[in-house]
Biotite code that builds the C-alpha atoms (Angstrom):
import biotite.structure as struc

atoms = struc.array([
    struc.Atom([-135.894, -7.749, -3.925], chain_id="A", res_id=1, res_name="UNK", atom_name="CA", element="C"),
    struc.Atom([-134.454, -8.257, -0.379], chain_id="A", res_id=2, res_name="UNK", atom_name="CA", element="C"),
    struc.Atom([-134.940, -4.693, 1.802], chain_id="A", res_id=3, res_name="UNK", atom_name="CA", element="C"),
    struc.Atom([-130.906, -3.967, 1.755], chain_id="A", res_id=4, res_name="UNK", atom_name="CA", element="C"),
    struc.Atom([-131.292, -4.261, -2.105], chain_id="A", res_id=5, res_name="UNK", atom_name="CA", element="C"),
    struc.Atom([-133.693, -1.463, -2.029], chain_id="A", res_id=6, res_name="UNK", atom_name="CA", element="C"),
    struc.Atom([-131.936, 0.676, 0.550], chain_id="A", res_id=7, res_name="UNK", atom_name="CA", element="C"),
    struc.Atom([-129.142, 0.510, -2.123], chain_id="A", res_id=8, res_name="UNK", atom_name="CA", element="C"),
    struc.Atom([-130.865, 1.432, -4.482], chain_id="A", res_id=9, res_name="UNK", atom_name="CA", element="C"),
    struc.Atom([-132.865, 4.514, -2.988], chain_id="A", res_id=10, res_name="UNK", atom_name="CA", element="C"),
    struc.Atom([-129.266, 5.739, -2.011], chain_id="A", res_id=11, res_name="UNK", atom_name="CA", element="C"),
    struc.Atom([-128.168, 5.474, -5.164], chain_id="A", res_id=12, res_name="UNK", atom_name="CA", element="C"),
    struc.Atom([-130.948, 7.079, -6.815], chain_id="A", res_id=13, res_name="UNK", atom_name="CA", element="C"),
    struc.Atom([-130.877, 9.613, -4.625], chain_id="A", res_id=14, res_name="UNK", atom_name="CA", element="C"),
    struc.Atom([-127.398, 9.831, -4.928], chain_id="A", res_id=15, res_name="UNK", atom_name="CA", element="C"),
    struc.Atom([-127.934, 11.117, -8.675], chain_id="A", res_id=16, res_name="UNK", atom_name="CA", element="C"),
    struc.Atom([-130.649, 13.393, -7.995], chain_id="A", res_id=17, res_name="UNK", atom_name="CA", element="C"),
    struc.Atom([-127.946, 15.595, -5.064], chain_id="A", res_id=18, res_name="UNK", atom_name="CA", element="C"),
    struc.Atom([-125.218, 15.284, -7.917], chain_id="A", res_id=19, res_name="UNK", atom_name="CA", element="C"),
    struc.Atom([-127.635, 17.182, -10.099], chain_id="A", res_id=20, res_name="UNK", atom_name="CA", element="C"),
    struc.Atom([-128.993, 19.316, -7.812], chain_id="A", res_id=21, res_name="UNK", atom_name="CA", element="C"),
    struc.Atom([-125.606, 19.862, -6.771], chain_id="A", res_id=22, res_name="UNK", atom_name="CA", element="C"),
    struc.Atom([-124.751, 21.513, -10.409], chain_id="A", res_id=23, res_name="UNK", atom_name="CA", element="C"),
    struc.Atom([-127.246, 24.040, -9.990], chain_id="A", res_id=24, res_name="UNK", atom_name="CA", element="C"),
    struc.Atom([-125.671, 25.464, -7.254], chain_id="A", res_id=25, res_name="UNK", atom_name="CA", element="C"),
    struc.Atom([-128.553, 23.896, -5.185], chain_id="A", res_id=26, res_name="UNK", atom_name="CA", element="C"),
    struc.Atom([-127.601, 22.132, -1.333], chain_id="A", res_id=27, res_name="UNK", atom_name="CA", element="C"),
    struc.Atom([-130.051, 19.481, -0.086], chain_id="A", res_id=28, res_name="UNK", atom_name="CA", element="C"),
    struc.Atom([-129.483, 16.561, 2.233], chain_id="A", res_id=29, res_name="UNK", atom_name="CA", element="C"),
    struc.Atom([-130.440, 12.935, 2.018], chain_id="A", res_id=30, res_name="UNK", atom_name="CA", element="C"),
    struc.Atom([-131.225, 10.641, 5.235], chain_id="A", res_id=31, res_name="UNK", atom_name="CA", element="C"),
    struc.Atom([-130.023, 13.014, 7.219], chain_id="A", res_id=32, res_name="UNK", atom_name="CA", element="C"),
    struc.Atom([-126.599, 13.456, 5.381], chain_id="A", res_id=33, res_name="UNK", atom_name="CA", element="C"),
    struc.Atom([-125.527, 16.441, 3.331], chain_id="A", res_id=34, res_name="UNK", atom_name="CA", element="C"),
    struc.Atom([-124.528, 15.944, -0.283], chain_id="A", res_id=35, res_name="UNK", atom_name="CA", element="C"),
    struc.Atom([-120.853, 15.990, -0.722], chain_id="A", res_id=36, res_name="UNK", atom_name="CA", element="C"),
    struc.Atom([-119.745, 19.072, -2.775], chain_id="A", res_id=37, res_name="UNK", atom_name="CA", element="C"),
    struc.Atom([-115.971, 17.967, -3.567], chain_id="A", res_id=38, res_name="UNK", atom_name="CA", element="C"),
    struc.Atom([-116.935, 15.909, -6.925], chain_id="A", res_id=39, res_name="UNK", atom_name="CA", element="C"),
    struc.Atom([-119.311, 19.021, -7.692], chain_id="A", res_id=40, res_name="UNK", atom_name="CA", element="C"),
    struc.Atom([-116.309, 22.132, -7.048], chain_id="A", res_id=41, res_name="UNK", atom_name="CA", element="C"),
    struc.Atom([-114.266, 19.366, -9.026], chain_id="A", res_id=42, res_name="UNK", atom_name="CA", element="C"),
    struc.Atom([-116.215, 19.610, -12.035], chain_id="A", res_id=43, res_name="UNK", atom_name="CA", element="C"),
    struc.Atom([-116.944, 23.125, -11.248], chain_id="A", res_id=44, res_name="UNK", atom_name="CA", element="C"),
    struc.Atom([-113.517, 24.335, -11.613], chain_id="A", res_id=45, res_name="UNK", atom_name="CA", element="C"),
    struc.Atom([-112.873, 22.001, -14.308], chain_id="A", res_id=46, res_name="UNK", atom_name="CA", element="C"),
    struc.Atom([-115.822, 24.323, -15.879], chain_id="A", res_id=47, res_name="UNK", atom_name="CA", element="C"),
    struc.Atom([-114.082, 27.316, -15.018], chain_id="A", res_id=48, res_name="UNK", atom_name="CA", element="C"),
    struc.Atom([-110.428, 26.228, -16.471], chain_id="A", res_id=49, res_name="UNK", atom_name="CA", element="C"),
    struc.Atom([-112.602, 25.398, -19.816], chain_id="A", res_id=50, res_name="UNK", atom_name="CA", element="C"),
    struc.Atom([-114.117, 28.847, -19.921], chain_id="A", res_id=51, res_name="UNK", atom_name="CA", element="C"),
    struc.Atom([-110.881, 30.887, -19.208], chain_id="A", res_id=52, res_name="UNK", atom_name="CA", element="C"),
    struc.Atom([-109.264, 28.784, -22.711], chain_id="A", res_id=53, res_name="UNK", atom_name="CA", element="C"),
    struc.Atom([-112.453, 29.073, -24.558], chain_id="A", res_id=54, res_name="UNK", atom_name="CA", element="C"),
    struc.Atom([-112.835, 33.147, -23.680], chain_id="A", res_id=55, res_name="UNK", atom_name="CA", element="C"),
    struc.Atom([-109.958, 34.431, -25.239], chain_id="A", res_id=56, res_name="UNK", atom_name="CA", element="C"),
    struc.Atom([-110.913, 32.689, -28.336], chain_id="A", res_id=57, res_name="UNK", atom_name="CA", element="C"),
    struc.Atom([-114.697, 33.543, -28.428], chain_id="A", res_id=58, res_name="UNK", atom_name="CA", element="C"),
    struc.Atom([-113.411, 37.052, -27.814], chain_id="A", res_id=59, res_name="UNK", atom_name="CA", element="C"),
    struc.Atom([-111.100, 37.279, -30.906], chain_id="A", res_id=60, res_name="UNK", atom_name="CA", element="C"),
    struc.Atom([-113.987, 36.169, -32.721], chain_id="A", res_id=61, res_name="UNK", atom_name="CA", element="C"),
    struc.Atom([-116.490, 38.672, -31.467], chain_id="A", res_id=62, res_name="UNK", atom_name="CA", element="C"),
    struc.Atom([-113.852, 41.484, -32.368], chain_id="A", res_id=63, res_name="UNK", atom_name="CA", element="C"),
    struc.Atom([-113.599, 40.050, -36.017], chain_id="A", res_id=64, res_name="UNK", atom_name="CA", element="C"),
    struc.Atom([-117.332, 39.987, -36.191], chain_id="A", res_id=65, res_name="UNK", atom_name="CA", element="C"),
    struc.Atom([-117.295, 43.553, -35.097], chain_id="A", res_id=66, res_name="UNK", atom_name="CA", element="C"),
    struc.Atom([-114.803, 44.742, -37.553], chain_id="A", res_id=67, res_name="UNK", atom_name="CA", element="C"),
    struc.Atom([-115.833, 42.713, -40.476], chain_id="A", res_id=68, res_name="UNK", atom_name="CA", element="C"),
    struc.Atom([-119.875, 44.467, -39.274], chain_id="A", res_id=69, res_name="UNK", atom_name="CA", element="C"),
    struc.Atom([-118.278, 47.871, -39.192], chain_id="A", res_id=70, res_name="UNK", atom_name="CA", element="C"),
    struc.Atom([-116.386, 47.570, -42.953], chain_id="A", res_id=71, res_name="UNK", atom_name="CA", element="C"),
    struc.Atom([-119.799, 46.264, -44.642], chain_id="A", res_id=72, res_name="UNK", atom_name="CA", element="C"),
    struc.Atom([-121.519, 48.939, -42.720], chain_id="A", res_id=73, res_name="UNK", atom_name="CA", element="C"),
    struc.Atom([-119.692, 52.107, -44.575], chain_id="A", res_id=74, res_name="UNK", atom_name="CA", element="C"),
    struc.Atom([-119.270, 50.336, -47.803], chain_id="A", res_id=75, res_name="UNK", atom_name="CA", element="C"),
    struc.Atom([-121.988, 51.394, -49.710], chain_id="A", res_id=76, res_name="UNK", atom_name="CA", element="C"),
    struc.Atom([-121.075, 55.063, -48.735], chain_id="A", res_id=77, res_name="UNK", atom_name="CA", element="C"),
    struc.Atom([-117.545, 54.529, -49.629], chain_id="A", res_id=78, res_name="UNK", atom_name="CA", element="C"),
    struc.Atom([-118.092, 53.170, -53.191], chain_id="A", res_id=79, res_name="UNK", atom_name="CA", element="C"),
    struc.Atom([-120.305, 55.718, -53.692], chain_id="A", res_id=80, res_name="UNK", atom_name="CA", element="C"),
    struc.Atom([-118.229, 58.937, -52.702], chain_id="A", res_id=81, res_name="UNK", atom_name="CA", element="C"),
    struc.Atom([-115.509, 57.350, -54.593], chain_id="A", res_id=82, res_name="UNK", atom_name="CA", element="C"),
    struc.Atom([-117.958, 56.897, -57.917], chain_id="A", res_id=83, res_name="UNK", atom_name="CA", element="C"),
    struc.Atom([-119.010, 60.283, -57.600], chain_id="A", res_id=84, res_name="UNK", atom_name="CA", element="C"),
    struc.Atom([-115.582, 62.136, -57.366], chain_id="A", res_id=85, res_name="UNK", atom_name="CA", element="C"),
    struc.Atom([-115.093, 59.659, -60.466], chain_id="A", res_id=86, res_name="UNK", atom_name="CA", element="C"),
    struc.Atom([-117.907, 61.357, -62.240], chain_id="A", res_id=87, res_name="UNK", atom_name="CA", element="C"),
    struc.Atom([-116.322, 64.912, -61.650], chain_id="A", res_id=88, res_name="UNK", atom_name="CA", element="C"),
    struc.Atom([-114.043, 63.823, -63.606], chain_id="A", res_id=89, res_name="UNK", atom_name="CA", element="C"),
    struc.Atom([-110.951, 62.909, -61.065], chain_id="A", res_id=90, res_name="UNK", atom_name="CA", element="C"),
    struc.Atom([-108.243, 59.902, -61.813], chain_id="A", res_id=91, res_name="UNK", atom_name="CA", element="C"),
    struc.Atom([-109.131, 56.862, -59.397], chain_id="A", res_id=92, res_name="UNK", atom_name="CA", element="C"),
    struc.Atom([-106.041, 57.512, -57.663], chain_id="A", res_id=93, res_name="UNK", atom_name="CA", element="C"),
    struc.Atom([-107.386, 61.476, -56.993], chain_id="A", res_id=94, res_name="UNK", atom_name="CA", element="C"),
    struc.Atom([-110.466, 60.076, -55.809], chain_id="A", res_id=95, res_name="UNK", atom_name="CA", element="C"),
    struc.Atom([-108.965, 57.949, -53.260], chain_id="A", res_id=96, res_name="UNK", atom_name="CA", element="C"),
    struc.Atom([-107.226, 60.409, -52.304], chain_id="A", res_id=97, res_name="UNK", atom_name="CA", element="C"),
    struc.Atom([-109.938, 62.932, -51.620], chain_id="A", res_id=98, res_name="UNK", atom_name="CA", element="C"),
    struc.Atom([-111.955, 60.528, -50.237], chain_id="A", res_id=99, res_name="UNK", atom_name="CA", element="C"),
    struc.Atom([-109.065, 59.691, -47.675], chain_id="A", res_id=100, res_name="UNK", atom_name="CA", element="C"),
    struc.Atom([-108.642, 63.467, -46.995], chain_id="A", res_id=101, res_name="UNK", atom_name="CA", element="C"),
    struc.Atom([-112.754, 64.126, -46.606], chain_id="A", res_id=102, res_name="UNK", atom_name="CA", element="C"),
    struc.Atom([-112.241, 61.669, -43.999], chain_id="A", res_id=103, res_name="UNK", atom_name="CA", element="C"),
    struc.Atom([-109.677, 63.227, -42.389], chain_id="A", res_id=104, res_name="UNK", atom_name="CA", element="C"),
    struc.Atom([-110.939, 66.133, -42.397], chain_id="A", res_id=105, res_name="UNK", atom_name="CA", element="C"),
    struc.Atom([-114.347, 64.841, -40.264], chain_id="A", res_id=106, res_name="UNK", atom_name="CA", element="C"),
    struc.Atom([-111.931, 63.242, -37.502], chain_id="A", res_id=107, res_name="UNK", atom_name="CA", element="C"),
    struc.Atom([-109.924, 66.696, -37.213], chain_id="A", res_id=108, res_name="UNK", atom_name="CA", element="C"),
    struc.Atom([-113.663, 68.225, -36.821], chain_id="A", res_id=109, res_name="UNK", atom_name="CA", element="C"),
    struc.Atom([-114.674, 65.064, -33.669], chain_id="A", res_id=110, res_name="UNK", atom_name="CA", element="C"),
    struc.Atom([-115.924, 62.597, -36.397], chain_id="A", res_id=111, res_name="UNK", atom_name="CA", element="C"),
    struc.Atom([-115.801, 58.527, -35.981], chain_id="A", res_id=112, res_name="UNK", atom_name="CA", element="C"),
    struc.Atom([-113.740, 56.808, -36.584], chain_id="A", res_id=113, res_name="UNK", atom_name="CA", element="C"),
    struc.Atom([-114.040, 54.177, -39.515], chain_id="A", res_id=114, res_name="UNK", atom_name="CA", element="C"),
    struc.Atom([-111.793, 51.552, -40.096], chain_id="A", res_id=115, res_name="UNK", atom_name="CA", element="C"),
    struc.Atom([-112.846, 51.274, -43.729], chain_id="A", res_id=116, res_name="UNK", atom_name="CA", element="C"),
    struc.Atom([-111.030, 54.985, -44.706], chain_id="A", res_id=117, res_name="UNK", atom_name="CA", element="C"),
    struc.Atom([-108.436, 53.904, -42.355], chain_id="A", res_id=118, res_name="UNK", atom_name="CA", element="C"),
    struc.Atom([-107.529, 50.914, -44.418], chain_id="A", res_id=119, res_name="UNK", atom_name="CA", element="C"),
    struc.Atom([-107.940, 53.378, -47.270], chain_id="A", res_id=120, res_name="UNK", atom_name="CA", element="C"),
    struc.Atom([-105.242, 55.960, -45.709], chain_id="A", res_id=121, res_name="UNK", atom_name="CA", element="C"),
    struc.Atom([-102.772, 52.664, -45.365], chain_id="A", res_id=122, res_name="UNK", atom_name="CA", element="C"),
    struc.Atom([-103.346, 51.918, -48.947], chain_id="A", res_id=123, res_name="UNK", atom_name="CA", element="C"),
    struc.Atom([-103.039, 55.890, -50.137], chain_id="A", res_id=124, res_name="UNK", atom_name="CA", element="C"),
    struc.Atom([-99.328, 55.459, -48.009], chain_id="A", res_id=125, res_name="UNK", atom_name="CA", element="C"),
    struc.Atom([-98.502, 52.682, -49.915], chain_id="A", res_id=126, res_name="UNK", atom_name="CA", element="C"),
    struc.Atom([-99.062, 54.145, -53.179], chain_id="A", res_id=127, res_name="UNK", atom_name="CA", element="C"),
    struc.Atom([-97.373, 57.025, -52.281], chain_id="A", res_id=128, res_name="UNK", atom_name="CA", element="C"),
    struc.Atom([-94.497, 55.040, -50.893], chain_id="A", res_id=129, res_name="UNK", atom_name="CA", element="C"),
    struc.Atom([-94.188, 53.265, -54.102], chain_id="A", res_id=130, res_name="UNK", atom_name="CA", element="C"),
    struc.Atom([-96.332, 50.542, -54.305], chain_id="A", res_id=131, res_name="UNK", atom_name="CA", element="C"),
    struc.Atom([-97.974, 49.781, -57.799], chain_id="A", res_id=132, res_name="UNK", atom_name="CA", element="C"),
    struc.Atom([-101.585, 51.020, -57.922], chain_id="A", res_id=133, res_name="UNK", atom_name="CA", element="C"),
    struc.Atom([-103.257, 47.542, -58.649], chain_id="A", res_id=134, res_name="UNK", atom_name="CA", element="C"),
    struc.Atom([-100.828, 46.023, -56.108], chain_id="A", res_id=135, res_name="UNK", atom_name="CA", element="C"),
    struc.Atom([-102.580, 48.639, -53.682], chain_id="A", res_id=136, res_name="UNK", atom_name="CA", element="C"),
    struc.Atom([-106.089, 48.293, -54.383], chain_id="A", res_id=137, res_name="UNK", atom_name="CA", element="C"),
    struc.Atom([-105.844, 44.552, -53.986], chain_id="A", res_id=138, res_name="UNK", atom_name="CA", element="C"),
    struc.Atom([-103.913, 44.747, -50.726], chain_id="A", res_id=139, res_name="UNK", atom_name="CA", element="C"),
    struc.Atom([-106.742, 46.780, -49.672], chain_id="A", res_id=140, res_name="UNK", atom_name="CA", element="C"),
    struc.Atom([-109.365, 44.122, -51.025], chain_id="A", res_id=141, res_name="UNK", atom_name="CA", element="C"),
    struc.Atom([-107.565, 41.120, -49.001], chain_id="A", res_id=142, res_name="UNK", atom_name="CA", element="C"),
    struc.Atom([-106.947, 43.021, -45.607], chain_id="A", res_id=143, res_name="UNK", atom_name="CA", element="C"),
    struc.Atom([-110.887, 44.363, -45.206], chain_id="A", res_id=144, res_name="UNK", atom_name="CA", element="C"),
    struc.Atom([-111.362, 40.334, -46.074], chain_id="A", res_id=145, res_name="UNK", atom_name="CA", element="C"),
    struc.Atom([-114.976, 40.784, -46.906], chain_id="A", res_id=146, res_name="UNK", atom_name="CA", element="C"),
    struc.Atom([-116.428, 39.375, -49.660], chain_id="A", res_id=147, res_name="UNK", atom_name="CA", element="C"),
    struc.Atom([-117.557, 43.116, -51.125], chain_id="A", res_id=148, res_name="UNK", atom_name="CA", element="C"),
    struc.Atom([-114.082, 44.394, -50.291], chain_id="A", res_id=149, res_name="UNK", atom_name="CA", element="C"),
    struc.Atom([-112.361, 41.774, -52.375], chain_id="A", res_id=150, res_name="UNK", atom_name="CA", element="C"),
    struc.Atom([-114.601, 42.125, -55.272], chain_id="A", res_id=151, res_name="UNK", atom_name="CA", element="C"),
    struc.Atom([-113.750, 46.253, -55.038], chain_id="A", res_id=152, res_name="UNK", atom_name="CA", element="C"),
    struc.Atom([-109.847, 44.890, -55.058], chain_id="A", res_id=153, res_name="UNK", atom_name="CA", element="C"),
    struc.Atom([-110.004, 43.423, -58.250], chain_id="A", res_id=154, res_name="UNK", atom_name="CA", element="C"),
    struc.Atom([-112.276, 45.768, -59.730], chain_id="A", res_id=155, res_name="UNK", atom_name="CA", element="C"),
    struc.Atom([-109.809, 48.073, -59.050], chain_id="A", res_id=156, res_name="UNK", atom_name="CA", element="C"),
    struc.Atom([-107.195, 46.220, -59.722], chain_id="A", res_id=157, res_name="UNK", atom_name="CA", element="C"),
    struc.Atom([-108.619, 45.617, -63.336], chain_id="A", res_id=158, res_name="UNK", atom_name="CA", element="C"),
    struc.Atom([-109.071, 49.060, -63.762], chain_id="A", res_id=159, res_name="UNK", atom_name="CA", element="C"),
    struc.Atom([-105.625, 50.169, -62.953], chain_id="A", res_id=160, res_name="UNK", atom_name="CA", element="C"),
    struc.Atom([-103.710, 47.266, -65.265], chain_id="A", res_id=161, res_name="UNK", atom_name="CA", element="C"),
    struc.Atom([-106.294, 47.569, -68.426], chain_id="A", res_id=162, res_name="UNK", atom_name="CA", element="C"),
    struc.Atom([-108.792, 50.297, -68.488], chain_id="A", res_id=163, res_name="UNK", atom_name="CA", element="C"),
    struc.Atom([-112.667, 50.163, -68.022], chain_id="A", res_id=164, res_name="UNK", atom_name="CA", element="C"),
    struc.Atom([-114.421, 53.311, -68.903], chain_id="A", res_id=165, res_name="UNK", atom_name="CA", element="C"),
    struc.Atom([-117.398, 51.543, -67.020], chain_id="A", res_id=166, res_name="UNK", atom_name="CA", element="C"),
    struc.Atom([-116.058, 51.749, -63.551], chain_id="A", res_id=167, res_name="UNK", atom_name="CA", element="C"),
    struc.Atom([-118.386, 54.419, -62.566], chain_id="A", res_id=168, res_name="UNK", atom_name="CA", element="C"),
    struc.Atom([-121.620, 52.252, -63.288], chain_id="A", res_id=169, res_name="UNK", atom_name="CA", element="C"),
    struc.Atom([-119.474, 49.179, -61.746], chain_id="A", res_id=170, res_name="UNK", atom_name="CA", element="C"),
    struc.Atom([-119.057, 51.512, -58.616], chain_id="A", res_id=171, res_name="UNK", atom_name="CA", element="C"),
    struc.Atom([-122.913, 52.329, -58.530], chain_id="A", res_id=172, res_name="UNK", atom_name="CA", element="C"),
    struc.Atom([-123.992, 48.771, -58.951], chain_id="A", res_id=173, res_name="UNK", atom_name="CA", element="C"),
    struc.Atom([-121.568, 47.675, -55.973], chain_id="A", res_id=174, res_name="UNK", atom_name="CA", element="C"),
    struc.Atom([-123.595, 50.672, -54.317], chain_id="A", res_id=175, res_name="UNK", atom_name="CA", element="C"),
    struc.Atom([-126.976, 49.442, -54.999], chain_id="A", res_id=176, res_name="UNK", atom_name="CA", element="C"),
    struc.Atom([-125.749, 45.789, -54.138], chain_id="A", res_id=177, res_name="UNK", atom_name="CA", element="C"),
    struc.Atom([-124.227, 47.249, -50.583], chain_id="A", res_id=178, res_name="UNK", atom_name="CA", element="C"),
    struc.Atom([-127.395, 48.922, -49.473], chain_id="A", res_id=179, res_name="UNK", atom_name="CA", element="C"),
    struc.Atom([-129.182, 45.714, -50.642], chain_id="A", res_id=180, res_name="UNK", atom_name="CA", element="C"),
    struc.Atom([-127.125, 43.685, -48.621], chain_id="A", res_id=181, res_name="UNK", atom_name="CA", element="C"),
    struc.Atom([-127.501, 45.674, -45.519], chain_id="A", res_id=182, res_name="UNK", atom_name="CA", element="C"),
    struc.Atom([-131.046, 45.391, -45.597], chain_id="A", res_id=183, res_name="UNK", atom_name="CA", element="C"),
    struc.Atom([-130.571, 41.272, -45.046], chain_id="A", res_id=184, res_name="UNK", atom_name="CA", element="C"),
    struc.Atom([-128.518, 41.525, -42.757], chain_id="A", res_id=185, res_name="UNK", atom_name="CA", element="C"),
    struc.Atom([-130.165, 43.647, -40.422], chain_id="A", res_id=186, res_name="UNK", atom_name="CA", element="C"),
    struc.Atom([-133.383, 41.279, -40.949], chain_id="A", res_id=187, res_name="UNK", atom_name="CA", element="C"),
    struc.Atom([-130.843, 37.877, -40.273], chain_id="A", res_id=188, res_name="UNK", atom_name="CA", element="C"),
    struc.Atom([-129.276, 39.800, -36.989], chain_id="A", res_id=189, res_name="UNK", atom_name="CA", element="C"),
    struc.Atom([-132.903, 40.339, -35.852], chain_id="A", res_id=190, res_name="UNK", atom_name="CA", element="C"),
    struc.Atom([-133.557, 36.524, -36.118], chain_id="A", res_id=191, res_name="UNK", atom_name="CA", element="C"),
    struc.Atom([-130.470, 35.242, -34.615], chain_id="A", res_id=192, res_name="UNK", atom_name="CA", element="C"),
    struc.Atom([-131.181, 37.626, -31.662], chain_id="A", res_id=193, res_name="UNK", atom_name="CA", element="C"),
    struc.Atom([-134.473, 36.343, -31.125], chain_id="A", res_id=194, res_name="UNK", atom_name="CA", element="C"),
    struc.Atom([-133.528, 32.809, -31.301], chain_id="A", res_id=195, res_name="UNK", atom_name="CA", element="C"),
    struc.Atom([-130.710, 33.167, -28.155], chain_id="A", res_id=196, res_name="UNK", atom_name="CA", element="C"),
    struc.Atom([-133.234, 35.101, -26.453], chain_id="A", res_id=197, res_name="UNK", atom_name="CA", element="C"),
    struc.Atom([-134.871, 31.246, -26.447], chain_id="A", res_id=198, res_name="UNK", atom_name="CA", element="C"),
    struc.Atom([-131.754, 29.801, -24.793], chain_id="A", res_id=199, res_name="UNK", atom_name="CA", element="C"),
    struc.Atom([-132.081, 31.391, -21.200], chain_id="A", res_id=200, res_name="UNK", atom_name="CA", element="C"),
    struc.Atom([-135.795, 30.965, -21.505], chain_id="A", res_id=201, res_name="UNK", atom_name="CA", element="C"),
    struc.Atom([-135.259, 27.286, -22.152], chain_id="A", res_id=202, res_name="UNK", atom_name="CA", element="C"),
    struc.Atom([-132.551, 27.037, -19.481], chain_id="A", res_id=203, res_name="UNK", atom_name="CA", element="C"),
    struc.Atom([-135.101, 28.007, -16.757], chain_id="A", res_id=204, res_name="UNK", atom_name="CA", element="C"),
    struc.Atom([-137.787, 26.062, -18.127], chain_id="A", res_id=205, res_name="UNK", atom_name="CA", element="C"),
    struc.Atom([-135.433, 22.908, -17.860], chain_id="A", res_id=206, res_name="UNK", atom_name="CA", element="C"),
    struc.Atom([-134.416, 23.741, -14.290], chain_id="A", res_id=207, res_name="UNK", atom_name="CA", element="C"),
    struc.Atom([-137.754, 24.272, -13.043], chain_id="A", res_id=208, res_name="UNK", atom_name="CA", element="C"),
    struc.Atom([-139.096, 20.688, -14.150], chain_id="A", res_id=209, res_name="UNK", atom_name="CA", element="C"),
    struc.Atom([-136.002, 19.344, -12.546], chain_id="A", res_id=210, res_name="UNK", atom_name="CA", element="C"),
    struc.Atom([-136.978, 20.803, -9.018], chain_id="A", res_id=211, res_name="UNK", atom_name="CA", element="C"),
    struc.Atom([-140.385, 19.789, -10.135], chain_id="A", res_id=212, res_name="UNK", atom_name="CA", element="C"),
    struc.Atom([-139.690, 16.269, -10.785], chain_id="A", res_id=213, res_name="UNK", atom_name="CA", element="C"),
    struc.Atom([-136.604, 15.597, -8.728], chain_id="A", res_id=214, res_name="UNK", atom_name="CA", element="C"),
    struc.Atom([-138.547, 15.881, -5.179], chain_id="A", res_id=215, res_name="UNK", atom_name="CA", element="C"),
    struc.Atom([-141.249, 13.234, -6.471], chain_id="A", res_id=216, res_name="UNK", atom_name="CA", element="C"),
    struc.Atom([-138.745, 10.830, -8.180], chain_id="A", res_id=217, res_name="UNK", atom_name="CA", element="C"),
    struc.Atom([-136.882, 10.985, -4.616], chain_id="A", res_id=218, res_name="UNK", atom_name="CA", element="C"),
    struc.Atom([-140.655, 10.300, -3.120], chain_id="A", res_id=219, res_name="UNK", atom_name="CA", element="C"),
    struc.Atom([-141.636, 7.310, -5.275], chain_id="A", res_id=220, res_name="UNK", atom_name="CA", element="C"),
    struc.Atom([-137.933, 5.953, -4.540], chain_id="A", res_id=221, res_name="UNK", atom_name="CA", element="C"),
    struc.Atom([-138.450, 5.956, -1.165], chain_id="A", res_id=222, res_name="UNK", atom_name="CA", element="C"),
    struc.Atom([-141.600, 4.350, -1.078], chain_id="A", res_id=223, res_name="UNK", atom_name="CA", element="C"),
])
């Protein structure tokens, strides 16, 4: 290999390791040159026009996460206030209703809010407004979109068109199930928070053996 051929090729070697260095946000010069930064604010912005199309997205997603966390949260207290005005003897439709109004009555009194009585208030309108009662329940099933809430829909739904005088224990069981279910999920949010805590932790362990290795690949190049 004639000397020019290995002047090339150190340059071009240490071309690469700049370009890299370059993408951590890191300046160093080479024979006395400084690394050009237009092919690294090109691919920088490039980065940034990626990120402002892929936010919007990854925030409509987070919000349906959070609403879809916050329904499955109050379920199991939901079904169960419901059973239990059941058991007192009330009509389904009286229960929902005094559930609804119980609810209304902690807001007026600086109570959360809870989107699963609020979908509940929308369906008690709609009943009142003239919508059929199984028509109702099952709207109310399909909008909360969880898998719980559309089981409760057609439950319901059941109940209304044919009679069951088992709803209460149905209600209980979807109770027990709830609380069951909240239990795993707690445990599976724990894990998937542990395992992104690894991604950062990786991310600087990657960039430090890069500006460990970089300087001595440049070395040996050069030699």
């Amino acid at each position: 290999m004639t000397e020019a051929e290995k002047r090339r090729r150190r340059a071009k070697s240490g071309a690469v390791i700049c370009w890299i260095f370059g993408l951590a946000g890191l300046g160093i010069s080479l024979a006395g040159g400084e690394m050009q930064s237009g092919l690294v604010l090109l691919l920088l912005g490039g980065a940034a026009g990626a990120a402002l199309l892929y936010l919007p997205v990854q925030q409509e997603k987070q919000q349906k996460e959070k609403r879809l966390r916050a329904l499955q949260a109050d379920y199991a207290g939901m079904v169960t206030r419901l059973g239990l005005y059941m058991t007192a003897g009330l009509s389904l439709r009286s229960s929902w209703e005094r559930t609804v109004r119980d609810y209304r009555e902690d807001r007026e009194a600086g109570g959360p809010e809870k989107l699963v009585y609020e979908e509940m208030e929308i369906t008690r309108r709609q009943i009142m407004g003239g919508v059929f009662e199984d028509r109702a329940y099952a709207d109310f099933g399909r909008r909360c979109a969880a898998p719980e809430y559309l089981r409760l829909g057609s439950l319901l739904e059941t109940y209304v068109q044919q009679g069951n005088r088992e709803l209460f224990q149905a209600l209980e069981q979807e109770a027990m199930n709830a609380l069951s279910g909240d239990l795993l999920r707690v445990k599976k949010r724990g894990e998937q928070a542990g395992t992104l805590l690894l991604i950062p932790i990786l991310m600087l362990f990657a960039l430090t053996l890069l500006l460990v290795v970089a300087p001595a690949l440049m070395q040996m190049q050069m030699t």
